[in-house]
DSSP file (Angstrom, degrees, kcal/mol; ACC not computed):
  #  RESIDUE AA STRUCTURE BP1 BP2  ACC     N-H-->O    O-->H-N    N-H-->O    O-->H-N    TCO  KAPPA ALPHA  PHI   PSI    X-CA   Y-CA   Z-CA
    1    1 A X              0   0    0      0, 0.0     2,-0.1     0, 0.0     3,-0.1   0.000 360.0 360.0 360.0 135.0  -34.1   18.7  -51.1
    2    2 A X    >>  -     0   0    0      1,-0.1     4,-1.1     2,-0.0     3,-0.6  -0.577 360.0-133.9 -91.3 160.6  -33.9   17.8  -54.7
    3    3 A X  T 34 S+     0   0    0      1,-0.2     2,-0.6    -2,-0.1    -1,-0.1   0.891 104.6  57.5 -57.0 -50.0  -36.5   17.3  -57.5
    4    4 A X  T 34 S+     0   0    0      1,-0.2    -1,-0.2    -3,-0.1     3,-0.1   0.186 111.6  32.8 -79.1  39.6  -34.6   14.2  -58.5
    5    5 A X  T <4 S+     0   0    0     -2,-0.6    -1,-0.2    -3,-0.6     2,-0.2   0.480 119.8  52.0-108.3 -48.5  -34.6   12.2  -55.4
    6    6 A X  S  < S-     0   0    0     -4,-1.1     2,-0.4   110,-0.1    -1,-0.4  -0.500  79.4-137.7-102.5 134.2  -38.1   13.4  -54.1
    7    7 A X    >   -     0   0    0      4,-0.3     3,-0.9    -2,-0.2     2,-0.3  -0.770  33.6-117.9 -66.8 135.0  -41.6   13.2  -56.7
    8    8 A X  T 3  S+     0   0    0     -2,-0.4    63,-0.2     1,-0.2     3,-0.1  -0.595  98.8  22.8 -83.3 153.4  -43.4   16.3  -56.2
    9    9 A X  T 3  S+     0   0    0     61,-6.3    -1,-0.2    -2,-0.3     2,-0.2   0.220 112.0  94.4  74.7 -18.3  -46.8   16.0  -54.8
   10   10 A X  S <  S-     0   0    0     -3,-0.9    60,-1.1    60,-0.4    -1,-0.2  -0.565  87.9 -70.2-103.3 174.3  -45.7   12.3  -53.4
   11   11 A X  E     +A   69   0A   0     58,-0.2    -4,-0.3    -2,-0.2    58,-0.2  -0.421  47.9 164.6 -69.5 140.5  -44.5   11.3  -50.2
   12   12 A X  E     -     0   0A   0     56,-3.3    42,-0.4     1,-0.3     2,-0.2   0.492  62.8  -1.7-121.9 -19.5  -41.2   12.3  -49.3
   13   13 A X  E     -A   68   0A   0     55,-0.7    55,-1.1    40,-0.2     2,-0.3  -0.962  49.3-158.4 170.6 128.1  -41.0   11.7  -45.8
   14   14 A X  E     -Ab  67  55A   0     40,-0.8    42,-2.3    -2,-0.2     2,-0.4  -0.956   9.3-151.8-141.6 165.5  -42.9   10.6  -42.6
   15   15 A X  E     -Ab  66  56A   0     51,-2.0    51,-2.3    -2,-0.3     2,-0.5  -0.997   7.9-158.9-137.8 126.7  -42.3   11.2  -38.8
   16   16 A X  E     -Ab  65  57A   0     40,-1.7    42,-1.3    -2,-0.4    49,-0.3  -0.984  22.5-155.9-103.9 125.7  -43.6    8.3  -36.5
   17   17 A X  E     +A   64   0A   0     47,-1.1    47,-1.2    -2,-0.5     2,-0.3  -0.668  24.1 143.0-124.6 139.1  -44.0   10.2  -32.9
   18   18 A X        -     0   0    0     40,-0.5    42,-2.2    -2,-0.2     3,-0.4  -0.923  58.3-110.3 179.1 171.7  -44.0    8.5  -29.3
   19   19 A X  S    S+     0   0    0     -2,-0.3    42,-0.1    42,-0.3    40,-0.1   0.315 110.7  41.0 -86.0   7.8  -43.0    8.7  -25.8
   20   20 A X    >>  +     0   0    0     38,-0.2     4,-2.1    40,-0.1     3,-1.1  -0.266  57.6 167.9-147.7  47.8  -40.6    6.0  -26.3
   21   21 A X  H 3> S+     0   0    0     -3,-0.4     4,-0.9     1,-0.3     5,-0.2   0.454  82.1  59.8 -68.8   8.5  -38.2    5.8  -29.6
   22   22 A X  H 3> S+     0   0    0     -2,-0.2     4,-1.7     3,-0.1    -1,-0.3   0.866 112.5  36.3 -75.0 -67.3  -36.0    3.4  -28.5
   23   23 A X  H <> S+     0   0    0     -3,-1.1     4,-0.7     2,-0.2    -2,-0.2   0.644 121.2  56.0 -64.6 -28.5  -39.0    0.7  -28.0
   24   24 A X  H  X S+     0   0    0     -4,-2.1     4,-0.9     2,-0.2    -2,-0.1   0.860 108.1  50.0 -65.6 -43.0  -40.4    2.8  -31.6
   25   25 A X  H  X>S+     0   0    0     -4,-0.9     4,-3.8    -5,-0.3     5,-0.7   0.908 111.0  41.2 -75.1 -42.5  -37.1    1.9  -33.2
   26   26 A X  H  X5S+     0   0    0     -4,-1.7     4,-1.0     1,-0.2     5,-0.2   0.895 113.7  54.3 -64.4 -11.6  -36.8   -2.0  -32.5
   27   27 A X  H  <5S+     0   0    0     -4,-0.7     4,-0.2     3,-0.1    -1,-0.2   0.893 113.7  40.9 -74.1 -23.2  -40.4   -2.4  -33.3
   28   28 A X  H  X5S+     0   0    0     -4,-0.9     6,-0.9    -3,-0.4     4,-0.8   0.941 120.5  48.9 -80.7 -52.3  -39.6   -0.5  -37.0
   29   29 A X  H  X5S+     0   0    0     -4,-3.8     4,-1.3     1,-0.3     3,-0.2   0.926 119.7  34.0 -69.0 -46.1  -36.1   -2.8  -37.0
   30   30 A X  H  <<S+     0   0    0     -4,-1.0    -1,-0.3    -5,-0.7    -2,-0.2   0.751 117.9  48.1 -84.6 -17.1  -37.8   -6.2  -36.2
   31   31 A X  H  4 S+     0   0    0     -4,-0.2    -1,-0.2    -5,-0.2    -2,-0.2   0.708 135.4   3.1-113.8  12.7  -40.9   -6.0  -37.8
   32   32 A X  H  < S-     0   0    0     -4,-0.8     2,-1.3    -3,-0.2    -2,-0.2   0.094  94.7-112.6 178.7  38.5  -39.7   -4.6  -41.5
   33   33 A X     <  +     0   0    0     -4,-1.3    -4,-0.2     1,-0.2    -3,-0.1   0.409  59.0 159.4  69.9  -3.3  -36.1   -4.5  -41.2
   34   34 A X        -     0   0    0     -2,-1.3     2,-0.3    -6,-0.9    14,-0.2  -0.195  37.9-120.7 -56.7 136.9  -35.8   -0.8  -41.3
   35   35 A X  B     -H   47   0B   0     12,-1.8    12,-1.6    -7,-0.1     2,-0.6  -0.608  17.7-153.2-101.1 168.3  -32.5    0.8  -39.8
   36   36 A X        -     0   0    0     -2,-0.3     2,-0.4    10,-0.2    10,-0.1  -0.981  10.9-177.8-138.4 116.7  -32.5    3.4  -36.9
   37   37 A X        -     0   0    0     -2,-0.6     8,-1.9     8,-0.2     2,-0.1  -0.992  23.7-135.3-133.8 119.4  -29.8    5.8  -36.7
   38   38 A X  B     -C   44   0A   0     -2,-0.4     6,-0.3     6,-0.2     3,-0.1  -0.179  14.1-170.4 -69.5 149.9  -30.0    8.2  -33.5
   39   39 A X        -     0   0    0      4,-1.7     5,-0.1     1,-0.5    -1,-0.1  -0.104  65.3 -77.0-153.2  31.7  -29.2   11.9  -34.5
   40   40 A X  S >  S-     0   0    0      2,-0.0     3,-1.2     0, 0.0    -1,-0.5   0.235  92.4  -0.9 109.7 178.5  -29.1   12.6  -30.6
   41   41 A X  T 3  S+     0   0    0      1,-0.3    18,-0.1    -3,-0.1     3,-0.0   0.140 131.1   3.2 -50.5 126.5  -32.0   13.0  -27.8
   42   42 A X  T 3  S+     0   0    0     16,-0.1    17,-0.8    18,-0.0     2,-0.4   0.522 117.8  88.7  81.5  10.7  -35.8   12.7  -29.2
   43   43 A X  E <   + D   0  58A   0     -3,-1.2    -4,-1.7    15,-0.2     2,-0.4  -0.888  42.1 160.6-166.4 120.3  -34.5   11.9  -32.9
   44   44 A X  E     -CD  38  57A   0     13,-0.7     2,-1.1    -2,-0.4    13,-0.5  -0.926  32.7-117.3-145.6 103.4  -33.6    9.0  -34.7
   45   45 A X  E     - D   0  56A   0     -8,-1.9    11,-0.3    -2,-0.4    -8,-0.2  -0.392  21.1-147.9  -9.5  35.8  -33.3    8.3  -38.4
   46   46 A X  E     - D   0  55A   0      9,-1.6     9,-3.4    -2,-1.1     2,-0.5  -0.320   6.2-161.9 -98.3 126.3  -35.3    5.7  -40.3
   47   47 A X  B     +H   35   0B   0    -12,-1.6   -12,-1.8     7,-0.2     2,-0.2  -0.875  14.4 169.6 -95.0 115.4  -34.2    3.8  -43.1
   48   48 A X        -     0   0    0     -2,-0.5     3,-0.1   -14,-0.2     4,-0.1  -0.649  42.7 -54.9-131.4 164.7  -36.3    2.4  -45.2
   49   49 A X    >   -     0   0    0     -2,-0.2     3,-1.5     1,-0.1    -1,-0.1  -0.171  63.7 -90.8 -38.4 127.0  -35.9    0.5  -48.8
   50   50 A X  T 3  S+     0   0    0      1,-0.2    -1,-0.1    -3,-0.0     3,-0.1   0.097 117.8  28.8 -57.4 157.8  -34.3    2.2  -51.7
   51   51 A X  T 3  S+     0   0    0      1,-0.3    -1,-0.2    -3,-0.1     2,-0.2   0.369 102.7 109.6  82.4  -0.6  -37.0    3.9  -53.7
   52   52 A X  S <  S-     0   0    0     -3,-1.5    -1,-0.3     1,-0.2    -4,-0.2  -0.686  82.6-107.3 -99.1 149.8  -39.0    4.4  -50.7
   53   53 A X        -     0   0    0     -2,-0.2     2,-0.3    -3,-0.1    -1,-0.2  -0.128  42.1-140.9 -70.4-161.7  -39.6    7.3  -49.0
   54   54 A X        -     0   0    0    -42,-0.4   -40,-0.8    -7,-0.1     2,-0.2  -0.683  21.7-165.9-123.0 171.4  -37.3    7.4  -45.1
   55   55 A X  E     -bD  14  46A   0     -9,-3.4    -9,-1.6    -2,-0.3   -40,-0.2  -0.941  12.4-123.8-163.3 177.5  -38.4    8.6  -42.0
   56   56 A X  E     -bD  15  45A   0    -42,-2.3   -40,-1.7   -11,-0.3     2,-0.6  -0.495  11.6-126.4-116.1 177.7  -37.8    9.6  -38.8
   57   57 A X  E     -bD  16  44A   0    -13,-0.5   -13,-0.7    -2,-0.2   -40,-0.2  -0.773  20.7-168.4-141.8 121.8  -38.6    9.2  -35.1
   58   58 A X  E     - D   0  43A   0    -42,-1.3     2,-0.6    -2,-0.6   -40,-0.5  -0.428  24.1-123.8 -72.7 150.2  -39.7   12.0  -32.7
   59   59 A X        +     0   0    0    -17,-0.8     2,-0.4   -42,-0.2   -40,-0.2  -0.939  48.9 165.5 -64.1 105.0  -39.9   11.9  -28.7
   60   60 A X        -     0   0    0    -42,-2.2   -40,-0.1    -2,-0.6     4,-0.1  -0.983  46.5-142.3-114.6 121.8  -43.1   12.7  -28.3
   61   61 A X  S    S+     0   0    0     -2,-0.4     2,-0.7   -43,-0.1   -42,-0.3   0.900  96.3  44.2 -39.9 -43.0  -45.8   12.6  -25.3
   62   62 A X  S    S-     0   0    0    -44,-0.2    -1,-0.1    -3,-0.1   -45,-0.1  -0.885  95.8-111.7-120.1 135.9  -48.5   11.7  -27.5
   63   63 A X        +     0   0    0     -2,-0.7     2,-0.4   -47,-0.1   -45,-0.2  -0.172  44.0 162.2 -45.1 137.9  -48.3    9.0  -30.5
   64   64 A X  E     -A   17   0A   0    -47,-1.2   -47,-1.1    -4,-0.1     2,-0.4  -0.999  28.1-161.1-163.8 151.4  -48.6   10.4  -34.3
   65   65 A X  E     -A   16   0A   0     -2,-0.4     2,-0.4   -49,-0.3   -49,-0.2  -0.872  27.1-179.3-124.2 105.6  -47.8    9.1  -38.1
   66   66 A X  E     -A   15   0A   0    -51,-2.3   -51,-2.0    -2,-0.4    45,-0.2  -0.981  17.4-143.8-100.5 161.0  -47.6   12.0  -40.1
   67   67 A X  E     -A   14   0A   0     -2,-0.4    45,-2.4    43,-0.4     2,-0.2  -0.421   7.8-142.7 -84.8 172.9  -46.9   12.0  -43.5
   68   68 A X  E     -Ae  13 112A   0    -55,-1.1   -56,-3.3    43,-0.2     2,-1.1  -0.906  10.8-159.4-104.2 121.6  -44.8   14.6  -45.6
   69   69 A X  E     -Ae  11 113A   0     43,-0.9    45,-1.6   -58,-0.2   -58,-0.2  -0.724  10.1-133.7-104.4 114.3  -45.6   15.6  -48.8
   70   70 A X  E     + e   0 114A   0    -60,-1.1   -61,-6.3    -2,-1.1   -60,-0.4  -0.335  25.1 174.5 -80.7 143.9  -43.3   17.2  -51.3
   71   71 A X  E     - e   0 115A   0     43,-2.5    45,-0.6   -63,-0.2     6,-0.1  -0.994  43.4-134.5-158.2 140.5  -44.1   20.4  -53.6
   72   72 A X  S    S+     0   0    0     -2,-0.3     2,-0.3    43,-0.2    -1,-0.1   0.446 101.7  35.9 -88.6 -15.8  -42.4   22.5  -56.0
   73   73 A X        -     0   0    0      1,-0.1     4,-0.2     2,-0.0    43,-0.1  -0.939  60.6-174.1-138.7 151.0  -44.1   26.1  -53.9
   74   74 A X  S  > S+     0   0    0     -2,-0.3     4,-3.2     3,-0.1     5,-0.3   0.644  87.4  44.8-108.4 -63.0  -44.4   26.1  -50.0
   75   75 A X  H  > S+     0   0    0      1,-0.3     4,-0.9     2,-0.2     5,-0.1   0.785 108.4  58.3 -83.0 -16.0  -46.1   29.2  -49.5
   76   76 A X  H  > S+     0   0    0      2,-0.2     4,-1.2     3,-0.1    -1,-0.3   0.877 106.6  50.8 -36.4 -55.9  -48.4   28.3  -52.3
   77   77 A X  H  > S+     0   0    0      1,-0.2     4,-3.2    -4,-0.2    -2,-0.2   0.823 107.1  54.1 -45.2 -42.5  -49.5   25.0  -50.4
   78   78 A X  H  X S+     0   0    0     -4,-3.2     4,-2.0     2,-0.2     5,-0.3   0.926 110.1  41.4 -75.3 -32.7  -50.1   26.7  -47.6
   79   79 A X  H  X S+     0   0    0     -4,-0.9     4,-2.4    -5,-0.3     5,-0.2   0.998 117.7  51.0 -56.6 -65.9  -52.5   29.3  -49.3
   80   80 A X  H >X S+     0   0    0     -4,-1.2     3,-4.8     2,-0.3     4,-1.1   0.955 110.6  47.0 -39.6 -93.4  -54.1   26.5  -51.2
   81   81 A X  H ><>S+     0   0    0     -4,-3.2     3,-1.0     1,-0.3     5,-1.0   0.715 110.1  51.0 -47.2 -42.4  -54.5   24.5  -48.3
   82   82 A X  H ><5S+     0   0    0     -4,-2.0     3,-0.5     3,-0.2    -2,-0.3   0.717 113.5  53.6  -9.5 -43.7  -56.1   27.5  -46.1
   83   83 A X  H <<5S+     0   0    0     -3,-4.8    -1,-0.2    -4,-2.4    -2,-0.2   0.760 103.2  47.9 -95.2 -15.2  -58.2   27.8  -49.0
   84   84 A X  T <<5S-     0   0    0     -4,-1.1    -1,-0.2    -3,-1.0    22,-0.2  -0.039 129.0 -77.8-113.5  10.7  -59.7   24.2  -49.5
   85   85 A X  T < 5S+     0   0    0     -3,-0.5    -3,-0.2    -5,-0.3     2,-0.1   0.955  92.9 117.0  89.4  44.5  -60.6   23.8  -45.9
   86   86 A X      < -     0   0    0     -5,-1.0     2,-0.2    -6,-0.2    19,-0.2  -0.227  51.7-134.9-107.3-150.6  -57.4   23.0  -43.9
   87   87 A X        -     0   0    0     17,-0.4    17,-0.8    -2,-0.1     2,-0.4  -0.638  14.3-118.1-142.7 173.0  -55.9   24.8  -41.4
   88   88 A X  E     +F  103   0A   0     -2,-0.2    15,-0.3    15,-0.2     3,-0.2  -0.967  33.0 166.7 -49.3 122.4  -51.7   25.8  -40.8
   89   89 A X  E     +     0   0A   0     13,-1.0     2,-0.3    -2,-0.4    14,-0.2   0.257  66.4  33.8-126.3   8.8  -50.7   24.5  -37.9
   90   90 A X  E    S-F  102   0A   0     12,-0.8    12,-0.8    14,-0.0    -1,-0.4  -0.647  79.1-141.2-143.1  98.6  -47.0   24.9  -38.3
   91   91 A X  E     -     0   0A   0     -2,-0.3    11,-0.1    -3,-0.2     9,-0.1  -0.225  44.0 -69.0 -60.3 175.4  -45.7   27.9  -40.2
   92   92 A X  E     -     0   0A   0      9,-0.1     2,-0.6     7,-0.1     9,-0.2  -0.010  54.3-168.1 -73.9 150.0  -42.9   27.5  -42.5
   93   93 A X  E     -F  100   0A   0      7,-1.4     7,-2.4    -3,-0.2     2,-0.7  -0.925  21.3-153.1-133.2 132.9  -39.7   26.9  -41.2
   94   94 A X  E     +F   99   0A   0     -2,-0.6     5,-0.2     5,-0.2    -2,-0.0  -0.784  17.3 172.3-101.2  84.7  -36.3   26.9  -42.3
   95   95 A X        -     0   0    0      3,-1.1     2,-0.5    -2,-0.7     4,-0.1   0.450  61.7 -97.6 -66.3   8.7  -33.7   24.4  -40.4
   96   96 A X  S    S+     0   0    0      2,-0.3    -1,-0.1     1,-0.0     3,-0.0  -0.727 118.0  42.6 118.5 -83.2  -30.9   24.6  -42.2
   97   97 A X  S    S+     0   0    0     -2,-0.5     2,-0.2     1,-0.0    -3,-0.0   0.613 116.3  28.0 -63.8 -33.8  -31.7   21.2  -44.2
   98   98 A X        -     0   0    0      2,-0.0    -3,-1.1   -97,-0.0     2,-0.5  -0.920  60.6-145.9-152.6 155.1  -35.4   21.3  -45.0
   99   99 A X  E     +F   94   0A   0     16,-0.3    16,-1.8    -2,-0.2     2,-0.4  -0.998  42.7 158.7-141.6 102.4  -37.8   24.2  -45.5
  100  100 A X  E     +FG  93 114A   0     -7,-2.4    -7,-1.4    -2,-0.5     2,-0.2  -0.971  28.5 179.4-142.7 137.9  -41.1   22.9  -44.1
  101  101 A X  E     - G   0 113A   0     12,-3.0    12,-1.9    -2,-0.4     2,-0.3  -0.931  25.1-140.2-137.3 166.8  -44.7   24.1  -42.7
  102  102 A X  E     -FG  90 112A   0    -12,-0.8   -13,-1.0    10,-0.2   -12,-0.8  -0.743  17.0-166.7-120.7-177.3  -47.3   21.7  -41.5
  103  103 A X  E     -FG  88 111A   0      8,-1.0     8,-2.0    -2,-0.3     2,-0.3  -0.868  22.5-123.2-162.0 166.5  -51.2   22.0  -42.2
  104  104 A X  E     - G   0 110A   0    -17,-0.8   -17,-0.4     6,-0.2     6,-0.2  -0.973  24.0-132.0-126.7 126.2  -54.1   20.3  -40.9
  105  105 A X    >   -     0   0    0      4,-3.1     3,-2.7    -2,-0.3   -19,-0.1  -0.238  47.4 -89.7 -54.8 176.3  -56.7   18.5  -43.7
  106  106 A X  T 3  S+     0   0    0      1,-0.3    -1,-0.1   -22,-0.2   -20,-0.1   0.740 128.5  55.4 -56.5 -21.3  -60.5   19.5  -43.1
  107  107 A X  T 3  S-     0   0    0      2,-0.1    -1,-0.3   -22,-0.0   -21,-0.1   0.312 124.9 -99.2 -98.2   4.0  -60.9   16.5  -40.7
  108  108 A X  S <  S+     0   0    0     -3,-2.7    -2,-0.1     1,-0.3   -22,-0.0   0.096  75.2 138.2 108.8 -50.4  -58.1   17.4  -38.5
  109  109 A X        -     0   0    0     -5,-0.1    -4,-3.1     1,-0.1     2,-0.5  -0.246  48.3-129.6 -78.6 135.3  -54.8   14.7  -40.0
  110  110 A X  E     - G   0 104A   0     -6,-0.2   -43,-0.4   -45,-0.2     2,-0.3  -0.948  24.1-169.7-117.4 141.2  -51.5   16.7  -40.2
  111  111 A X  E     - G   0 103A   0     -8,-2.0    -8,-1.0    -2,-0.5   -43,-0.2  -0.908  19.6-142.6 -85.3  94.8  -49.3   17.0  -42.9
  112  112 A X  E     -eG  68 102A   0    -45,-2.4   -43,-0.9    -2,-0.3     2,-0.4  -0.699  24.4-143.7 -76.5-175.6  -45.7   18.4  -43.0
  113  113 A X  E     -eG  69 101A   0    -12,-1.9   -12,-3.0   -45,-0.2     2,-0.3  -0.973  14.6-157.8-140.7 103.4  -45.4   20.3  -46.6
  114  114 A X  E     -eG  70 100A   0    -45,-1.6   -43,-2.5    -2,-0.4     2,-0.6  -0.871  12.2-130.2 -94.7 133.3  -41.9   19.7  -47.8
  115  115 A X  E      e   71   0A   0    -16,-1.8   -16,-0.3    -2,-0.3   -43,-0.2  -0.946 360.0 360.0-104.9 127.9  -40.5   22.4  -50.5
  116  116 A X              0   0    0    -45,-0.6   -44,-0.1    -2,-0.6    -1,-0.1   0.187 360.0 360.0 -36.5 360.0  -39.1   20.7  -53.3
C-alpha cells in the first residue's frame, strides 16, 4: 500500500460482511452504483468513486461494516490501541498484498489497522 494513494490516519478501506454477497453486491450496485468484482468464493471487490476509499465483500454468517484505517506503524497502533482501552482481536498479518491486524475500540467496534 502506498502513502500516496492512501492518507494516513484516514480511511483506506472497509469490508461489508454477510451471509449472502451476491444479494450484498446488487444492493451496493443499485443503490449507489458501486461495481462488484468477484475475486472467487466469499469475496468480492467493491468499487467505489475515485477519491473514495474501495471496499470489499466477505461471506460471513453474521452481518458487519468495518472500517480500515491506514497508518504509517502497525505494531505501533496496536500497542497504542492496547494502551487507550481497546483490545487486538486480530494480530497482524501479512497476505501477500496488505499487512493488517484488527483491534477492538473500548466499546467493542472493530477496526482493521492497515500499514501504510
Amino acid at each position: 500500500m502506498s502513502n500516496q494513494r492512501f492518507k494516513l490516519n484516514a480511511i483506506g478501506h472497509f469490508d461489508v460482511a454477510g451471509p449472502d454477497i451476491e444479494q450484498l453486491g446488487n444492493f451496493y450496485a443499485a443503490v449507489f452504483g458501486w461495481q462488484v468484482q468477484s475475486q472467487g468464493p466469499g469475496y468480492a471487490m467493491l468499487n467505489t468513486p475515485d477519491g473514495t476509499p474501495g471496499g470489499a465483500l466477505v461471506d460471513s454468517d453474521d452481518a458487519s461494516l468495518t472500517i480500515g484505517i491506514v497508518v504509517s506503524d502497525l505494531d505501533q497502533a496496536l500497542v497504542t490501541a492496547a494502551q487507550a482501552g481497546g483490545k487486538v482481536v486480530m494480530p497482524r498479518t501479512d497476505n501477500g498484498w496488505v499487512r493488517k491486524a484488527q483491534i477492538s475500540d473500548p466499546a467493542g467496534n472493530c477496526l482493521t489497522v492497515i500499514q501504510a
